[in-house]
C-alpha positions as CSV (number, residue, x, y, z in Angstrom):
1,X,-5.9,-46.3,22.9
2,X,-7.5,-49.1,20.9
3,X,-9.0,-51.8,23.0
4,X,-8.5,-55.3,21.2
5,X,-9.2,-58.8,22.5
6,X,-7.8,-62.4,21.1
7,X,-7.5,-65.5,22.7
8,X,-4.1,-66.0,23.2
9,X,-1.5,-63.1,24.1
10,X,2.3,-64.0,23.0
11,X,4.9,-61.4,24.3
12,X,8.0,-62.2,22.2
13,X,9.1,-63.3,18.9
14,X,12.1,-65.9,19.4
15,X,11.9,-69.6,19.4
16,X,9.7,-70.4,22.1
17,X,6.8,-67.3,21.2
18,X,5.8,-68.0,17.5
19,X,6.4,-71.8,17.9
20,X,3.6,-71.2,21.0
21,X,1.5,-68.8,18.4
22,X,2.2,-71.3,15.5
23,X,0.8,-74.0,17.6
24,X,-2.1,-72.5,18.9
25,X,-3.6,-71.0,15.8
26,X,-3.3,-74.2,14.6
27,X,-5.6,-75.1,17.0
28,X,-8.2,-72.8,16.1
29,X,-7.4,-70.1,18.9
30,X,-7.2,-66.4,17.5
31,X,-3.5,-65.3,18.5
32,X,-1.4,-62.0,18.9
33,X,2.1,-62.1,19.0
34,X,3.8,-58.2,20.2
35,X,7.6,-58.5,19.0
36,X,9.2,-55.2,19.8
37,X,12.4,-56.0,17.4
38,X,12.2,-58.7,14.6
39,X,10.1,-62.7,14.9
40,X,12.9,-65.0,15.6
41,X,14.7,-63.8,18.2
42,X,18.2,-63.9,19.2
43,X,18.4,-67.6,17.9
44,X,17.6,-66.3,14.7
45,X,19.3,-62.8,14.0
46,X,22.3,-63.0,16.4
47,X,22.9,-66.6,18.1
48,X,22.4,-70.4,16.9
49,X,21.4,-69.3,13.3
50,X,24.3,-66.7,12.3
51,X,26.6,-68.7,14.5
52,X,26.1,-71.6,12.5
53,X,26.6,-70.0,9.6
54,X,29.6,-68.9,10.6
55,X,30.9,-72.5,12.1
56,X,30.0,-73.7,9.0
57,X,32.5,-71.4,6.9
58,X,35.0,-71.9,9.6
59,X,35.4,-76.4,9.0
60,X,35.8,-74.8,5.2
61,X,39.2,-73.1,6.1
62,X,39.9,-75.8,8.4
63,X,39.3,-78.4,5.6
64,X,42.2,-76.8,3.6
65,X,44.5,-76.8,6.0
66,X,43.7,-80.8,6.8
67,X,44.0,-81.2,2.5
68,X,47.2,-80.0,2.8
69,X,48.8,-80.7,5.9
70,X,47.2,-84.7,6.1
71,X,46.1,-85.8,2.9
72,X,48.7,-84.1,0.3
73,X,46.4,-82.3,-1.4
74,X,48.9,-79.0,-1.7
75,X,45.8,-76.2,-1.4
76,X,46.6,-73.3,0.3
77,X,44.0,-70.4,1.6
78,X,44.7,-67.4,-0.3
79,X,42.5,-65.2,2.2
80,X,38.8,-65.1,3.8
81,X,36.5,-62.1,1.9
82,X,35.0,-60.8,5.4
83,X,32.4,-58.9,3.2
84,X,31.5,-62.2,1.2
85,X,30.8,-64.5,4.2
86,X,28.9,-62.3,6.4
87,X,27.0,-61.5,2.8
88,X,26.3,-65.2,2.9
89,X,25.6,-65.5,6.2
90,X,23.2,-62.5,6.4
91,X,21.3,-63.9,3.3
92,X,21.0,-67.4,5.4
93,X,19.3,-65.3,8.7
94,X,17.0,-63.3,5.7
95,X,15.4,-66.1,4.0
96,X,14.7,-68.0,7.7
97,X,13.2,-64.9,8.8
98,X,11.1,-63.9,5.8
99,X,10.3,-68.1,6.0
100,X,9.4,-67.5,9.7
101,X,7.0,-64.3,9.0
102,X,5.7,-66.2,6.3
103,X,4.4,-68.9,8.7
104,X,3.0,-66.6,10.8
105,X,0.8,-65.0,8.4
106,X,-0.2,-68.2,6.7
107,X,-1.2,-69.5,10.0
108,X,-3.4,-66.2,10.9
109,X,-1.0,-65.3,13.8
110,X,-1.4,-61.6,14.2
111,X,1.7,-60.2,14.8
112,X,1.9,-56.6,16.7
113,X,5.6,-54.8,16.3
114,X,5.7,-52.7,19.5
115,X,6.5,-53.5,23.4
116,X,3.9,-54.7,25.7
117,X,3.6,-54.1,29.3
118,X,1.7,-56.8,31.5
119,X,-1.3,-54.4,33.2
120,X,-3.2,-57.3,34.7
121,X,-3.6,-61.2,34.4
122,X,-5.0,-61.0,31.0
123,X,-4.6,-57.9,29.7
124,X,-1.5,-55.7,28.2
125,X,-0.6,-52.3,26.6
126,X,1.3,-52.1,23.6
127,X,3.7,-48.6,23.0
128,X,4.7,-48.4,19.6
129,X,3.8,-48.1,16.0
130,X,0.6,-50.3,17.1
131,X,-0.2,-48.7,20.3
132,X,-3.5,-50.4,22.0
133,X,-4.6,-52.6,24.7
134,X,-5.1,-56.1,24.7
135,X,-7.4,-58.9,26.4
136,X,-6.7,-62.2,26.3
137,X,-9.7,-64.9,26.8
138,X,-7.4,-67.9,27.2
139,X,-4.1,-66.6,28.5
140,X,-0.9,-64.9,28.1
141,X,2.4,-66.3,27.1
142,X,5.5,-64.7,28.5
143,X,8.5,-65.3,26.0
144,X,10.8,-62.1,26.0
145,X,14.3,-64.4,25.9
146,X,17.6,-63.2,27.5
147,X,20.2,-61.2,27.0
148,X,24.3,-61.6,27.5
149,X,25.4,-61.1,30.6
150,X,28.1,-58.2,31.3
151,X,30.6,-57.8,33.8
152,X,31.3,-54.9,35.8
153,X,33.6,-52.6,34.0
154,X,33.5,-54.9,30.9
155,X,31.2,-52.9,29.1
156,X,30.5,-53.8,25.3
157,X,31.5,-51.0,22.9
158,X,30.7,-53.7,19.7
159,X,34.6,-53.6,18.9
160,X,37.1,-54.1,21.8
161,X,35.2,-56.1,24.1
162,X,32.2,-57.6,22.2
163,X,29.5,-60.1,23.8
164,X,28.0,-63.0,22.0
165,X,25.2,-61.3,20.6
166,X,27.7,-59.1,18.6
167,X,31.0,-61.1,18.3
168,X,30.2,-61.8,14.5
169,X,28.9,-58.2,13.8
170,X,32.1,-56.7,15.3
171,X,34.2,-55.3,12.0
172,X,36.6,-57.4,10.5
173,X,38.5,-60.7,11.8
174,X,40.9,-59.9,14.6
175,X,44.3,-61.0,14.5
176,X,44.1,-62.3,18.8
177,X,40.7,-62.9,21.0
178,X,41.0,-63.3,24.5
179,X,37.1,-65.5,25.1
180,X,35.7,-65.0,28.9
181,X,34.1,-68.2,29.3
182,X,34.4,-71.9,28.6
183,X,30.4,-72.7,28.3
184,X,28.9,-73.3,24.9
185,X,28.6,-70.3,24.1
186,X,32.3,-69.6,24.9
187,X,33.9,-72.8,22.9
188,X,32.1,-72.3,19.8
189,X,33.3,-68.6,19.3
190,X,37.1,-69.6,20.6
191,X,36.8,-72.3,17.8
192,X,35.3,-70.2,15.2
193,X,38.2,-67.2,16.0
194,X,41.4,-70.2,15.7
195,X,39.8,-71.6,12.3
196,X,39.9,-68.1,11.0
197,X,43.5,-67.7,11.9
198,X,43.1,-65.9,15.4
199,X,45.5,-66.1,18.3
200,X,43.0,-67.1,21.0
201,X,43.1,-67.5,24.6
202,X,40.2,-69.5,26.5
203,X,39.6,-68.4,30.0
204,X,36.9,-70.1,32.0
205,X,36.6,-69.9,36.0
206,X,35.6,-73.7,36.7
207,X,38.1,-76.6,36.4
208,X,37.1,-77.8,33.3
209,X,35.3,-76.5,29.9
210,X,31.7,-77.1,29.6
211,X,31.5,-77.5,33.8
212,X,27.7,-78.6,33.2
213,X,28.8,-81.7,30.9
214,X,30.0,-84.7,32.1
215,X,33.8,-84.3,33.0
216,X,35.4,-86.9,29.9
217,X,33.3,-84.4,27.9
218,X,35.8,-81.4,29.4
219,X,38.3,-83.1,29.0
220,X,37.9,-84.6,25.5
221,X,37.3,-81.0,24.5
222,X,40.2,-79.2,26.1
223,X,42.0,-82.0,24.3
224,X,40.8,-81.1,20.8
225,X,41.3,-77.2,21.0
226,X,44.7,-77.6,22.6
227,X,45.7,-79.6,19.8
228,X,44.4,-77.1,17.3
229,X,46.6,-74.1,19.1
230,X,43.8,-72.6,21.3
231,X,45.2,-71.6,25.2
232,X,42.9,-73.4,27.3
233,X,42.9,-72.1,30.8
234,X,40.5,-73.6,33.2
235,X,40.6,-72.7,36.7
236,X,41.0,-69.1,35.8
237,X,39.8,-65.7,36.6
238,X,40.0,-62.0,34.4
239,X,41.5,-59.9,36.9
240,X,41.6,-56.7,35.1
241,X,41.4,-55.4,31.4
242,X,42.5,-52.0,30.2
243,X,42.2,-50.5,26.7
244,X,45.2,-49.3,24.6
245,X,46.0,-48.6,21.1
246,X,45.1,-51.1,19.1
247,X,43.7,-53.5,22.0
248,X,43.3,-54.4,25.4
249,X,45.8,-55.6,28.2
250,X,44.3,-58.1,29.8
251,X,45.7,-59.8,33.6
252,X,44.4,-63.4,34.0
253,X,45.1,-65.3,37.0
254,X,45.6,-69.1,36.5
255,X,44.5,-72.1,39.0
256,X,47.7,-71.8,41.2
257,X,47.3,-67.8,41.8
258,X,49.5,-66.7,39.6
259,X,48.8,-63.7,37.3
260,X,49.7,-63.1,34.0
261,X,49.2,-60.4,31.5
262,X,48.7,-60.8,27.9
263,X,47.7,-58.4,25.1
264,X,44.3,-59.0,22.9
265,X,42.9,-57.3,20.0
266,X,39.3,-58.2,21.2
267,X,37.7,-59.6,24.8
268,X,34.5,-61.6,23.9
269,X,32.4,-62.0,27.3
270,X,30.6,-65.0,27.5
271,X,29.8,-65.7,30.4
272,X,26.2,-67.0,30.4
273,X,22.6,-65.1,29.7
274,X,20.3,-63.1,31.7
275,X,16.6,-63.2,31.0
276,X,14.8,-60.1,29.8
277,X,11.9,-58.8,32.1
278,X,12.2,-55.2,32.3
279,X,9.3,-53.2,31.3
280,X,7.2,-56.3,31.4
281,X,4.9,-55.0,33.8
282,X,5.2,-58.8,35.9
283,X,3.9,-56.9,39.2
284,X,0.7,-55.6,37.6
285,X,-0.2,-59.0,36.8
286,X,0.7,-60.3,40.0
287,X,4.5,-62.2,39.5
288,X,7.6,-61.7,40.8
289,X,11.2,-63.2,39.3
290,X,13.2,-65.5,41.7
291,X,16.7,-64.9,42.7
292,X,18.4,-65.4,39.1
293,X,15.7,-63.0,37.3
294,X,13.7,-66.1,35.8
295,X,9.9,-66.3,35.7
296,X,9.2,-69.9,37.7
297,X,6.0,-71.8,36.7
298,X,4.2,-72.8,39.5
299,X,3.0,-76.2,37.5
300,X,6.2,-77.3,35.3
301,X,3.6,-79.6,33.3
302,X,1.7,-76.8,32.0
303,X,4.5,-74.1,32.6
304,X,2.2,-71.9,34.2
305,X,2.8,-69.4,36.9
306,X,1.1,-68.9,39.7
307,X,-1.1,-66.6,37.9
308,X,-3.7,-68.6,36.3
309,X,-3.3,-68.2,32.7
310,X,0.2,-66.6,32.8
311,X,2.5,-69.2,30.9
312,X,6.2,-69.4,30.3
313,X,8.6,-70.6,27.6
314,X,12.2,-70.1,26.5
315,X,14.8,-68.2,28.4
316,X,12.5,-66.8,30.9
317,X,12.6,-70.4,32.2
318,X,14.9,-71.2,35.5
319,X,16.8,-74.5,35.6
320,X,15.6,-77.6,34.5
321,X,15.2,-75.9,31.1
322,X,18.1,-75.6,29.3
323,X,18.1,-72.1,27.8
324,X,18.0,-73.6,24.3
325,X,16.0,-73.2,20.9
326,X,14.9,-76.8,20.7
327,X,14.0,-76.9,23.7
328,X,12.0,-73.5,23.4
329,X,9.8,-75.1,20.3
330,X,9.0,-77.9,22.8
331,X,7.7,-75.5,25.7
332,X,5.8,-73.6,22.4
333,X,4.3,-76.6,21.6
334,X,3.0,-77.7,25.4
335,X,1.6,-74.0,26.5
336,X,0.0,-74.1,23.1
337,X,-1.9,-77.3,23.6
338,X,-2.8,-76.8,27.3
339,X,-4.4,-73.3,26.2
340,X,-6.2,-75.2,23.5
341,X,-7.5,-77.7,26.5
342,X,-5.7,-80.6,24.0
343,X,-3.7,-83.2,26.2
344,X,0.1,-82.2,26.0
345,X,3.1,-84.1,27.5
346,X,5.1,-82.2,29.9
347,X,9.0,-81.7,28.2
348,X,11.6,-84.1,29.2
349,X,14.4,-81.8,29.8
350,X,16.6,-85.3,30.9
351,X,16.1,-86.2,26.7
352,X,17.0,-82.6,25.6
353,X,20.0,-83.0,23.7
354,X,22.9,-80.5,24.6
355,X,25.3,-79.3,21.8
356,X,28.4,-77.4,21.4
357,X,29.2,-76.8,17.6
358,X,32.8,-76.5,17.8
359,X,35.4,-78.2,16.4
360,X,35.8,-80.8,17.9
361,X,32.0,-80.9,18.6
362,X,30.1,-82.2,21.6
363,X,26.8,-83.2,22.1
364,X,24.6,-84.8,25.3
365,X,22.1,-86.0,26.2
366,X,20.8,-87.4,30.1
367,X,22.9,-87.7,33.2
368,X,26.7,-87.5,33.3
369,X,28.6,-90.2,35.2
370,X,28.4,-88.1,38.7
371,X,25.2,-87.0,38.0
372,X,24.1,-90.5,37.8
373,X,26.2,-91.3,40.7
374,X,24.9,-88.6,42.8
375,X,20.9,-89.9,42.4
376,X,21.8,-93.0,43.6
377,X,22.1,-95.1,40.8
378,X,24.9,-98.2,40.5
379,X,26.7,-96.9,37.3
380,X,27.9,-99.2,34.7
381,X,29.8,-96.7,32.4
382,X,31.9,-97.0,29.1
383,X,34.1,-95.1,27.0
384,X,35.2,-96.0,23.2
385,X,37.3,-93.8,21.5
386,X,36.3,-92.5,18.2
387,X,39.7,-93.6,16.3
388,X,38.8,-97.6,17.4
389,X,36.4,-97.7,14.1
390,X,37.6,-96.8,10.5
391,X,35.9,-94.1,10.2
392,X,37.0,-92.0,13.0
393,X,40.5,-92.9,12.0
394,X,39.8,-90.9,8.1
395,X,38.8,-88.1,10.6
396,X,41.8,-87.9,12.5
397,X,40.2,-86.0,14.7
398,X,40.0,-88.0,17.8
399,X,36.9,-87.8,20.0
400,X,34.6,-90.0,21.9
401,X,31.8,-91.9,23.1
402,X,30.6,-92.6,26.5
403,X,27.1,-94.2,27.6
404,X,26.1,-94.5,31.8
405,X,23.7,-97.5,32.5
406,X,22.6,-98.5,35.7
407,X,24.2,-101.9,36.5
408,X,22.0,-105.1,35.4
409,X,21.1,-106.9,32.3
410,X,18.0,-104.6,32.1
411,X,19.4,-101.7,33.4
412,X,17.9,-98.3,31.6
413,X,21.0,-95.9,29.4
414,X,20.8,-92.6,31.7
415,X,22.9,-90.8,29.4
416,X,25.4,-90.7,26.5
417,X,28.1,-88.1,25.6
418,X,29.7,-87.7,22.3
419,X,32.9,-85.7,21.4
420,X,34.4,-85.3,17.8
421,X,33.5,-84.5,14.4
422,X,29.6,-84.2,13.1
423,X,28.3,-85.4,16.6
424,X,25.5,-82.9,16.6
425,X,24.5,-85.3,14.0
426,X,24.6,-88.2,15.7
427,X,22.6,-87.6,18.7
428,X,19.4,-88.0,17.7
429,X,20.0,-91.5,18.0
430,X,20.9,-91.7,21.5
431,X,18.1,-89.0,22.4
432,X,16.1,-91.6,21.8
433,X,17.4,-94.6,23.7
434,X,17.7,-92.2,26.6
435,X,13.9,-91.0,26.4
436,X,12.6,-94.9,25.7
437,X,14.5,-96.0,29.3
438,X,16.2,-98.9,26.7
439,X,18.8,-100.6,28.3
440,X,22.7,-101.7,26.4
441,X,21.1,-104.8,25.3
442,X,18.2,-103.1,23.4
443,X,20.3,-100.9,21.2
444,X,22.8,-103.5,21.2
445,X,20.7,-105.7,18.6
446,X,20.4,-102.9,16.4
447,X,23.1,-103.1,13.5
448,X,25.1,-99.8,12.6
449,X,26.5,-99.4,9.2
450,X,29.6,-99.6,8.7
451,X,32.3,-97.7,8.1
452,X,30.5,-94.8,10.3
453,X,31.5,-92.5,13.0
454,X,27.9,-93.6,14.5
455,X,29.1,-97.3,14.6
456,X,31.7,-96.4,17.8
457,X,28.0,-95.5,19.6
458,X,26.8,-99.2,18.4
459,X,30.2,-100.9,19.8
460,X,30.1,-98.8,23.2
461,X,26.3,-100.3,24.2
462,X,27.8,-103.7,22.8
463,X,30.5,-103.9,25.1
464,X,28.0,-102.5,28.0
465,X,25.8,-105.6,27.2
466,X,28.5,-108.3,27.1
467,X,29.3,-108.5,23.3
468,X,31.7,-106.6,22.8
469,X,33.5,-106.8,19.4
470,X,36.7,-104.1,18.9
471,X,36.6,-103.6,22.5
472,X,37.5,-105.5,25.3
């Protein structure tokens, strides 16, 4: 086999390996990425980017029915061209990724399809249309991502029961979906099925939707996708599912133990992702995974193993990362710069915003209130209602905002949650009070324009700081 040596060693493609191999050759390092499949990952080709896309053509159906049913404007959907959208979406994911591989080869990242095996610290074999093996003088980068997780005797078959990597590539629109799972993931599929005209039925084990958000979050949520004729049931557990003509039959226990059966066309599992490190060779370079399968870094401000040289990014990550694209570019960015020997700040995963594209949408960002509560902290905590400004009464949509401050006139914001329309939008804003430890009275003295949906986050630090103005 051909022997080959670089600087840096990137296994995987998605978010977190070519924003590392971007980085770095920026730097003036030589880099090799090995992507067995396509650069960009499951972000790109089968989650945030396609999903998106799809979300996006879902508020255009929804839009019609709020013309007509709200504002008199008597439009009426004559039918969604299933061939026509996913053309659209498809073309979206083909220009990223040709814009993506463009990058790559501008920046003088040399990018290996085949899969590589870990055969010591620094060194890997590739299998594969580029068979060889690889040294790496200033380390290796471990970014292979996750997969969905399965349940036993759920398995995928791409039609009946789907996951979320191919719920949107599954044929046509079905007319019921029975969604195992309330997290992100879960929501934003449930939502995309109801705008599209789908009986669907939300199951999630916890007591609330989004268990990892702050609970008024949950709530706020269930709220909006009860009122849009999704079956929420929290507290609830899949008991059994079993294939007939034409669907599945599905029993689903509720929070008091009672079981119920209801018939499906489709069972989407979501119920969270499961990083990818088979094959990967970890032992040969001397790692081992923890408990939940993840890679941990042995030094979370470098994320580097215990392996000197070995870095991780992205999915591969255990908790306090997030799991998420954004926060995979700023782990890319970090391994890139320590590699380079250039000073790099470790990743704030407290000021990682969290979003759920749904309609109604959420978005996060710090502690929630028990969180907050939990670390000892005197909480000073307040919720505004989208509908008390103007403009969240043209939405009609309801929704909220809700900011946790320690008590004190200088007390630092440890977190603000938003529900409602185009809030994914909006949280830059408060990612940024949250990361700069400003207290209510900082933001406070910063004026909002009005009307905006973003003014209800000006009035909820202005009550917190003793001015309030719509709110008592």
């Amino acid at each position: 086999m051909n022997e080959n040596s670089t600087d840096v060693i990137v296994i995987g493609g998605g978010t977190g390996g070519y924003s590392t191999a971007l980085r770095a050759a920026a730097l003036g390092l030589s880099v090799t990425l090995f992507e067995r499949d396509l650069v960009g990952g499951t972000c790109l080709h089968r989650g945030c980017i396609p999903s998106k896309a799809m979300l996006h053509a879902a508020q255009l159906v929804d839009g019609i029915a709020e013309a007509r049913e709200r504002w008199g404007v008597k439009a009426t959907l004559e039918t969604v061209d299933w061939d026509a959208l996913t053309a659209t979406r498809d073309d979206i994911v083909t220009r990223n990724h040709r814009g993506v591989e463009g990058h790559l080869t501008r920046a003088g990242v040399r990018v290996v399809r085949g899969t590589a095996e870990l055969t010591g610290p620094r060194t890997v074999r590739v299998t594969g249309p580029e068979a060889g093996r690889w040294t790496a003088a200033r380390g290796v980068v471990l970014a292979t991502g996750s997969r969905p997780r399965t349940l036993p005797g759920l398995e995928p078959d791409g039609h009946r029961i789907v996951t979320s990597d191919d719920a949107l590539f599954a044929p046509g629109l079905p007319g019921s979906v029975l969604v195992l799972g309330g997290g992100a993931i879960g929501v934003e599929y449930a939502s995309f099925h109801r705008s599209m005209g789908a009986e669907v039925t939300l199951v999630e084990a916890a007591d609330r939707l989004l268990p990892l958000e702050d609970a008024d979050v949950g709530r706020h949520l269930t709220r909006g996708l009860k009122k849009r004729g999704i079956d929420v049931r929290t507290g609830a557990r899949l008991l059994d599912a079993q294939p007939y003509e034409g669907g599945l039959r599905a029993t689903v226990r509720n929070a008091r133990g009672e079981a119920a059966t209801l018939d499906t066309e489709r069972l989407l599992v979501a119920v969270g992702r499961a990083p990818v490190t088979g094959g990967l060779g970890l032992a040969a370079a001397g790692l081992t995974t923890d408990g939940q399968g993840f890679v941990a870094p042995a030094d979370w401000s470098r994320l580097e193993t215990a392996v000197a040289g070995i870095h991780v990014v992205g999915d591969l990550l255990p908790p306090p990362s997030l799991g998420l694209a954004h926060a995979s570019f700023a782990e890319g960015l970090l391994v890139a710069e320590t590699l380079a020997g250039r000073p790099s700040r470790p990743v704030d995963y407290a000021a990682v915003p969290r979003v759920t594209y749904s309609s109604p949408q959420t978005a996060s960002v710090g502690l929630s209130e028990a969180e907050a509560r939990e670390r000892g902290h005197e909480v000073a905590a307040n919720t505004m209602p989208l509908t008390a400004v103007a403009k969240g009464m043209v939405h009609g949509k309801g929704g909220m905002v809700k900011v946790i401050a320690e008590r004190g006139a200088q007390g630092r914001v440890l977190g603000v949650h938003l529900v409602g329309p185009h809030v994914s939008e909006m949280i830059a804003e408060s990612q940024l009070i949250v990361a700069w430890d400003a207290a209510p009275a900082d933001v406070a003295q910063h004026i909002h324009a009005h009307p905006t949906l973003s003014e209800a986050v000006g009035e909820a630090f202005l009550t917190l700081a003793g001015r309030g103005l719509h709110q008592s």
